[in-house]
C-alpha positions as CSV (number, residue, x, y, z in Angstrom):
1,X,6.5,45.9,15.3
2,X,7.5,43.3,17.9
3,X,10.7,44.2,20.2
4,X,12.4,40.7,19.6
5,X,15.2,40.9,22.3
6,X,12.5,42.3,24.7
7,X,10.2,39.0,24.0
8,X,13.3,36.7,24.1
9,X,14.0,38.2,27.4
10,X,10.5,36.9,28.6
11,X,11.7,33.1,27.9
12,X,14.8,31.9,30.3
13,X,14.7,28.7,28.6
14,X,15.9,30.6,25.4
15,X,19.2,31.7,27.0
16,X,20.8,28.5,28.1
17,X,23.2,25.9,26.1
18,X,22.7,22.6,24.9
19,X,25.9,20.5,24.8
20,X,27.5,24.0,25.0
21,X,25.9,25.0,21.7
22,X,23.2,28.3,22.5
23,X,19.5,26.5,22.4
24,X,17.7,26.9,19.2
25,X,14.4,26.0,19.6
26,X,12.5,25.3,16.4
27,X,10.1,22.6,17.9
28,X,7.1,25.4,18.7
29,X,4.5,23.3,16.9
30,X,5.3,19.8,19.4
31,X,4.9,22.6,22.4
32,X,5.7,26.4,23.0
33,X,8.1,27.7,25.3
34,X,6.7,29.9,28.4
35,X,7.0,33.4,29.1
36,X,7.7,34.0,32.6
37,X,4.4,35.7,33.3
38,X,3.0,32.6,33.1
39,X,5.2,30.7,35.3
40,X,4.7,33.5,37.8
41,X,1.0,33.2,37.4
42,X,1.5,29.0,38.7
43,X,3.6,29.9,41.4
44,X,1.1,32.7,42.4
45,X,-1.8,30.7,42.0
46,X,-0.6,27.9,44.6
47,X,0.9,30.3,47.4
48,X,-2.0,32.5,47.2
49,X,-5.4,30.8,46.2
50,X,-4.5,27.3,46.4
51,X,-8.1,25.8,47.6
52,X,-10.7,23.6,46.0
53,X,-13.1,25.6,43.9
54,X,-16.9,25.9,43.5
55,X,-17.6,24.0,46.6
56,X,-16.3,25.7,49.4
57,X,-17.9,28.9,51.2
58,X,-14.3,30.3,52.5
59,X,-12.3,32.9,51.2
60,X,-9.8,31.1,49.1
61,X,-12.3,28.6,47.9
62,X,-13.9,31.8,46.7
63,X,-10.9,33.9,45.3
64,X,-9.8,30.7,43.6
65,X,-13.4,30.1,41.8
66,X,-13.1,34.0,40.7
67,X,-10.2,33.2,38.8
68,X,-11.0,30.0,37.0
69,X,-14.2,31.6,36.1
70,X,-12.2,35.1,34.8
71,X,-9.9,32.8,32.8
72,X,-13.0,31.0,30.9
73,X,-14.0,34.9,30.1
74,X,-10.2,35.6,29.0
75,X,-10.6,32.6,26.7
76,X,-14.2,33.4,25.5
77,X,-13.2,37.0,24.4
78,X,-9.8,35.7,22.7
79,X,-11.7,33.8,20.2
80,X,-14.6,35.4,20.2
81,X,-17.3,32.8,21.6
82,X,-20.8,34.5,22.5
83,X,-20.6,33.2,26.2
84,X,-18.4,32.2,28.4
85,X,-21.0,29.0,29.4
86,X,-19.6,27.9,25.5
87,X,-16.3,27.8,27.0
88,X,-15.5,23.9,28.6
89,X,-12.0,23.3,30.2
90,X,-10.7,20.1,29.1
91,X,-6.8,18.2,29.6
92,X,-6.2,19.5,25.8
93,X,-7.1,19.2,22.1
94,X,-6.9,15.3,22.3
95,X,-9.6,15.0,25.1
96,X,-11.7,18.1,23.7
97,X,-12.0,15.7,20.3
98,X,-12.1,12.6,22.4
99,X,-15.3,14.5,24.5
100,X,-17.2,15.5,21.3
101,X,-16.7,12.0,19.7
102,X,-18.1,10.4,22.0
103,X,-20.8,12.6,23.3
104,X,-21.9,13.7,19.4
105,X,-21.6,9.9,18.2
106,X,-24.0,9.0,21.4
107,X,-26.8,11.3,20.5
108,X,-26.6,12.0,16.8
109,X,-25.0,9.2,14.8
110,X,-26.9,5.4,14.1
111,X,-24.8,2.6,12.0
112,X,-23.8,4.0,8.7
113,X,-24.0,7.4,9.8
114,X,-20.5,9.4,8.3
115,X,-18.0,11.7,9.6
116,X,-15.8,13.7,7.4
117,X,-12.2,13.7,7.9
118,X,-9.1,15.0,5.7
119,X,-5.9,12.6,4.8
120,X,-3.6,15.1,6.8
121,X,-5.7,15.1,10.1
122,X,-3.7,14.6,13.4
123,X,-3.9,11.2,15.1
124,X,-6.0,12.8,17.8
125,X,-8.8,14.0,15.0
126,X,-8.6,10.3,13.8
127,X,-8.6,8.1,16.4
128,X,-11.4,8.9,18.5
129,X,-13.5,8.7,15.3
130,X,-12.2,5.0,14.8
131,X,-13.1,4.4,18.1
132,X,-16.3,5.0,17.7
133,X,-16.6,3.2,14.3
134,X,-16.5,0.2,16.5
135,X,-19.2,1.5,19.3
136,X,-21.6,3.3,17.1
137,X,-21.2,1.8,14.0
138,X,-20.0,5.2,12.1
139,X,-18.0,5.6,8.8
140,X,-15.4,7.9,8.2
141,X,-15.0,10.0,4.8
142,X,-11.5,11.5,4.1
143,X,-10.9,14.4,1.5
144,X,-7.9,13.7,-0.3
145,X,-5.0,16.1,-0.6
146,X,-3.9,18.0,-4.3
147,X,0.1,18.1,-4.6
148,X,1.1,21.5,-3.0
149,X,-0.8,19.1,-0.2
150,X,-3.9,21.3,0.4
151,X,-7.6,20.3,0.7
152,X,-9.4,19.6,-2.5
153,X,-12.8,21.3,-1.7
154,X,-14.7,20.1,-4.5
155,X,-14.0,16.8,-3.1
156,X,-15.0,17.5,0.3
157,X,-18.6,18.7,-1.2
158,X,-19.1,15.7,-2.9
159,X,-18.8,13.5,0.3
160,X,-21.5,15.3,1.9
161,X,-24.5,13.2,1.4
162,X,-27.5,12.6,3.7
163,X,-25.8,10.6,6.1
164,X,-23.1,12.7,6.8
165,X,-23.6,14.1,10.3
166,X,-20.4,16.4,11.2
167,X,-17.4,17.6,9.4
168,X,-14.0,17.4,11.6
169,X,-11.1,19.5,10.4
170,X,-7.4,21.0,11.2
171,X,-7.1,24.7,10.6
172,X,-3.3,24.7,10.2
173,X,-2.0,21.1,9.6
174,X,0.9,20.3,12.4
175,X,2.8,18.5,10.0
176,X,2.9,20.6,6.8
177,X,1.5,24.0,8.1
178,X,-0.9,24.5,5.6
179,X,-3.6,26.9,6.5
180,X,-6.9,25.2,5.4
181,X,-10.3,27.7,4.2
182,X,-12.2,26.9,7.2
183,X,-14.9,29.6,6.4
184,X,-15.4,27.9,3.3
185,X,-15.7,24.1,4.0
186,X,-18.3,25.8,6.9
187,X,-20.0,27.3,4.2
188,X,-20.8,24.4,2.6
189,X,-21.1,22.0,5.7
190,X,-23.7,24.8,6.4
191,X,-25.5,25.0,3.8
192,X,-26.3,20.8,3.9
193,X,-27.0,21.7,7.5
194,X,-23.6,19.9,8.6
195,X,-21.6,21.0,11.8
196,X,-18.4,21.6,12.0
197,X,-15.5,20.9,14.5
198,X,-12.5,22.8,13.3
199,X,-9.0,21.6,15.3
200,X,-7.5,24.6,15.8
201,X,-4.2,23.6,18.1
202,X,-1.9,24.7,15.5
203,X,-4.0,28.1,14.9
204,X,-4.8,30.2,17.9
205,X,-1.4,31.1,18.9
206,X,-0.5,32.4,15.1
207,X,-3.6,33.9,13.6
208,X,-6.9,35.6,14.7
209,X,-9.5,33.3,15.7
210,X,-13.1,34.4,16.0
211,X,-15.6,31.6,16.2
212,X,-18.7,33.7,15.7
213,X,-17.6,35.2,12.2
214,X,-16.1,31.7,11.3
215,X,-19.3,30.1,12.2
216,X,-17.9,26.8,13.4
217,X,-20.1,24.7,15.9
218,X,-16.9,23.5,17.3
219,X,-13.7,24.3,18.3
220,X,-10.6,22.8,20.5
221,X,-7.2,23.8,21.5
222,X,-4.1,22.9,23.7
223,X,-3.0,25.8,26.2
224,X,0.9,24.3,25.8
225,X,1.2,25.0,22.0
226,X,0.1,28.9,23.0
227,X,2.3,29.7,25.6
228,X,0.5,28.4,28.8
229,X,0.5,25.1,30.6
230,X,0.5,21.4,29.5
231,X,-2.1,19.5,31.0
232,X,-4.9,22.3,29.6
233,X,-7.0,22.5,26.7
234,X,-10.2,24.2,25.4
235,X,-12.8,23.0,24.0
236,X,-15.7,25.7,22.4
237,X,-19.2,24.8,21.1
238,X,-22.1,26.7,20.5
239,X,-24.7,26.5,23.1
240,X,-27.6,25.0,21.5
241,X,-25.3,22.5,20.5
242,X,-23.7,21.9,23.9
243,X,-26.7,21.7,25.3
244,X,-28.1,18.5,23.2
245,X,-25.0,16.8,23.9
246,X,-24.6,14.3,27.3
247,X,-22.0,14.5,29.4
248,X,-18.6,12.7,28.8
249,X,-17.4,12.2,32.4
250,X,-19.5,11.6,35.5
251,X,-18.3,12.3,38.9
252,X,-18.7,15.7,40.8
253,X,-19.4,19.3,40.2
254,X,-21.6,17.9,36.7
255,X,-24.2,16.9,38.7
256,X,-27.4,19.2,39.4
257,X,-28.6,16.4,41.8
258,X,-27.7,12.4,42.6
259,X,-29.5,9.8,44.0
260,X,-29.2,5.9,43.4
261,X,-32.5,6.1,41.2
262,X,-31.5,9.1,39.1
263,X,-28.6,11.8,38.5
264,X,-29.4,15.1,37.0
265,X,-27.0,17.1,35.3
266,X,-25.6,20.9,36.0
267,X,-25.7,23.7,33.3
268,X,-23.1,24.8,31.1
269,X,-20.3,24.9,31.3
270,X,-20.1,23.0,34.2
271,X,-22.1,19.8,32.5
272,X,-18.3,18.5,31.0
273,X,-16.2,19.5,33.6
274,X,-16.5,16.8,35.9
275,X,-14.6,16.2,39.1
276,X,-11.7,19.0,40.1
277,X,-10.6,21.2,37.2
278,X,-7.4,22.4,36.8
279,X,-7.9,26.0,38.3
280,X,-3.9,26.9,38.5
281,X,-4.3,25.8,34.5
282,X,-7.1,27.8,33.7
283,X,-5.6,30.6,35.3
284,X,-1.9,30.4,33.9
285,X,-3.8,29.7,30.1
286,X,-5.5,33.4,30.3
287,X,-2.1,35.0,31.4
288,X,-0.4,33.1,28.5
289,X,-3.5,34.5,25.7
290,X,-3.4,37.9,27.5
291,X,0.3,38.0,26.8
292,X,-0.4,36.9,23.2
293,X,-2.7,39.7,23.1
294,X,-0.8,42.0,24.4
295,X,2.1,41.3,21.1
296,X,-1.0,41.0,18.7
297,X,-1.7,38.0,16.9
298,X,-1.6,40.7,13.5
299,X,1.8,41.7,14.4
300,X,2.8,37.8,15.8
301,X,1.3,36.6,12.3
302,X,3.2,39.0,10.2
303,X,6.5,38.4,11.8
304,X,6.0,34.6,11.9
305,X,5.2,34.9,7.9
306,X,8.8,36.6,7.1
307,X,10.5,34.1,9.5
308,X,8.8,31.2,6.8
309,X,9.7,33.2,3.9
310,X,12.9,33.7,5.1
311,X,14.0,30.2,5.9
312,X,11.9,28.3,3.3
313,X,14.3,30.5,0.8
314,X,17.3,29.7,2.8
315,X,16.7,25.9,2.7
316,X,15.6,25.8,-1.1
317,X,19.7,26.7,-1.3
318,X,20.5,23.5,0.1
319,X,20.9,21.0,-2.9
320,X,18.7,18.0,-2.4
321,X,16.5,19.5,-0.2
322,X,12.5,18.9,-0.6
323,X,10.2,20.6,1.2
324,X,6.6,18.4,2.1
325,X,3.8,21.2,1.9
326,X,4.0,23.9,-0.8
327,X,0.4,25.5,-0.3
328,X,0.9,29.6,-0.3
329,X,-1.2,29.5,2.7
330,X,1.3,28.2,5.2
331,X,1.8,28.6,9.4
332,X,5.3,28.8,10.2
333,X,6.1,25.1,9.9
334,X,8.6,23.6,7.6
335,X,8.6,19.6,6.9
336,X,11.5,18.4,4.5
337,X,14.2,15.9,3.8
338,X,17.6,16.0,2.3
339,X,19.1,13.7,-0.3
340,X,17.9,10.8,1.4
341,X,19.1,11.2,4.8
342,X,16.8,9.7,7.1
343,X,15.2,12.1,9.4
344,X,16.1,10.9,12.0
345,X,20.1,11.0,11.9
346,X,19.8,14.6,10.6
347,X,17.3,15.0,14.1
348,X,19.8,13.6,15.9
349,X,22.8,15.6,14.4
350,X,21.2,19.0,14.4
351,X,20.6,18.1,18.1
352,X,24.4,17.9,18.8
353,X,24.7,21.1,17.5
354,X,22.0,23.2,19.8
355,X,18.9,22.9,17.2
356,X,16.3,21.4,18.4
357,X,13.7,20.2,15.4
358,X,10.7,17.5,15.1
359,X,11.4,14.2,13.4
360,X,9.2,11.5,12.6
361,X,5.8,11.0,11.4
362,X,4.7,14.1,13.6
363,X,1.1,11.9,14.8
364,X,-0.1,12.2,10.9
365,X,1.0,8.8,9.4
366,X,-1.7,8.4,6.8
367,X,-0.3,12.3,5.5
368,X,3.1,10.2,5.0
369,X,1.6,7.7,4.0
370,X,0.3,9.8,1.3
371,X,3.3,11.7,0.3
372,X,5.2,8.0,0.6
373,X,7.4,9.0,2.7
374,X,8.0,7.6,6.4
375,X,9.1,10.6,8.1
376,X,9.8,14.2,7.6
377,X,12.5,16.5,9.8
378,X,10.4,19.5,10.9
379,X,11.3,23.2,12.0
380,X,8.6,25.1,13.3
381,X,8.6,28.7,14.4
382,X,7.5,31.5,16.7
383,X,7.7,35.1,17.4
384,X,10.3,34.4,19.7
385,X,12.5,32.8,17.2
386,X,15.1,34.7,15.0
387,X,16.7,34.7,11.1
388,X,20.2,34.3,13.0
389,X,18.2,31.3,14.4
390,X,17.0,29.9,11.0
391,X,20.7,31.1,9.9
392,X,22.2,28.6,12.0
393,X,19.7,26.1,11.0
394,X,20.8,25.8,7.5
395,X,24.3,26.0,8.4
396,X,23.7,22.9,10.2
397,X,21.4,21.1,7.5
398,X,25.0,21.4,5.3
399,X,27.2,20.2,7.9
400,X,24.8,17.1,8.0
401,X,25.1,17.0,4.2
402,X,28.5,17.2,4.1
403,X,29.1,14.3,7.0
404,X,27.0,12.1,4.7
């Protein structure tokens, strides 16, 4: 069982007011609050073992290298990767997808080549694909949705043809929260001998995540949607495939040796990490999984499931609400709209009251495009959050309601 006033007590930010209304914060899938271990980590970091890492031969150079390196280990044991050299430090999700677009498109894909996509992919898991429709001449497959908006498999299968060279998919959608089966669409990528990357931003900090019994060639994540700094992201990928790929960046530390005639490139993990890494990150993203750890992402996972059940009950009491996302494998994420109140004046509204909630196309427009709607309002959860929270929530959907 997780002590809820304990944890809330680990988040200052969760105390104050907002135009003298107590903060309810119900915007965890945009970006998660931070526990002060991790702030305390940061501040640690830069008055202790603030020096340049990998390069230097004096003492802090070489504290400061321990702990970058122990947080890659951190993050290779909290989602299971065989080695920590499969573990590559990138700004975030975005860049982790931008890094294997390019790179994967480079060495693997010719013109007419295909990726496959899903209709309620993120912009970041769409874009970089398109951009590299115009430089190598790819094609993009996208697996339509059913109407509880889940993935229709059997479709996904049938796009899978000899040209299809990787399959890029969200493991909890950010907009809907529908948990996709990953270990099934791997199943079959595997079996036509198809990676995988599997975006797993909206995952990591709500369920167990073990890349070797998933099976997944690839993996990203953002360290500021799991409790840890902004500015830092993961990106996972088995070794043999790592190893094929070029590098993404130039510049230092991913060289082995540079002339003018020739640059050779360092080992893993260090062949993608070009130029200074974000060491203080690395560091503060380790102490944010540790603490994740420490809760249990079984016990965080249960308690984020009543909080769902709880408030999608409460809000099916509000008349004229519909909620966007019905799968019954659902992350604790909410999208809905009410009697045709635009999503952004009920935002807005909420806002004056202390509740802080996502409006908008949420980076997924061809998912609203799909369910034809412009826009959904969006409550998102964590373990820090409460029913007195969710309570107050739908107490402000019908003053809203009542004001229009």
């Amino acid at each position: 069982m997780l002590d809820i006033s304990k944890i809330r007590s680990d988040f200052p930010i969760l105390s104050r007011q907002v135009y003298g209304k107590p903060l309810v914060y119900l915007d965890n899938a945009a970006t998660t609050q931070k526990p002060k271990c991790v702030v305390e980590k940061i501040e640690e970091m830069y008055y202790t073992l603030n020096a340049n890492i990998h390069r230097g031969v004096h003492f802090l150079s070489q504290q400061a290298t321990d702990a970058h390196e122990a947080a890659r280990v951190t993050i290779q044991k909290y989602i299971g990767a065989k080695s920590s050299n499969e573990i590559i430090f990138t700004r975030g999700t975005t860049e982790s997808i931008n890094l294997i677009a390019s790179s994967f498109c480079r060495e693997f894909c010719k013109p007419g080549d295909e990726i496959i996509l899903s209709t309620m992919e993120h912009h970041s898991n769409i874009v970089p694909w398109q951009l590299q429709q115009e430089i190598s001449g790819i094609k993009l497959q996208v697996v339509p949705l059913n109407d509880r908006m889940e993935l229709i498999i059997d479709e996904l299968e049938k796009k899978i043809n000899s040209r299809t060279k990787l399959i890029s998919i969200a493991h909890v959608s950010n907009a809907l929260g529908t948990i996709n089966d990953v270990n099934r669409i791997i199943e079959i990528a595997h079996a036509n001998n198809v990676p995988v990357l599997i975006d797993a931003a909206q995952s990591v900090q709500h369920l167990p995540v073990n890349v070797q019994k998933m099976d997944c060639d690839f993996l990203v994540f953002s360290g500021h949607k799991a409790y840890g700094p902004t500015g830092m992201g993961v990106l996972y990928g088995k070794e043999k495939w790592l190893d094929k790929l070029p590098p993404y960046h130039g510049g230092g530390e991913m060289i082995a040796s540079v002339s003018f005639e020739k640059t050779t490139f360092n080992v893993l993990p260090f062949k993608f990490e070009a130029g200074t890494p974000d060491f203080i990150g690395s560091s503060a993203l380790a102490t944010a999984l540790d603490y994740i750890s420490d809760l249990g992402l079984d016990n965080i996972a249960k308690y984020e499931h009543e909080l769902l059940e709880y408030a999608t009950n409460q809000l099916l009491t509000i008349e004229g609400l519909k909620i966007y996302g019905t799968s019954p494998q659902k992350s604790s994420v909410i999208s809905f709209l009410v009697n045709g109140i635009h999503h952004y004046d009920m935002g807005m509204l909420l806002d004056k009251m202390g509740i802080a909630v996502r409006t908008g196309h949420h980076c997924a427009q061809p998912l609203m495009e799909a369910m034809h709607v412009d826009g959904t309002v969006r409550a998102s959860f964590a373990f820090y959050n409460t029913k007195e929270e969710i309570d107050k929530l739908v107490a402000g959907i019908n003053r809203v309601v009542s004001m229009f």
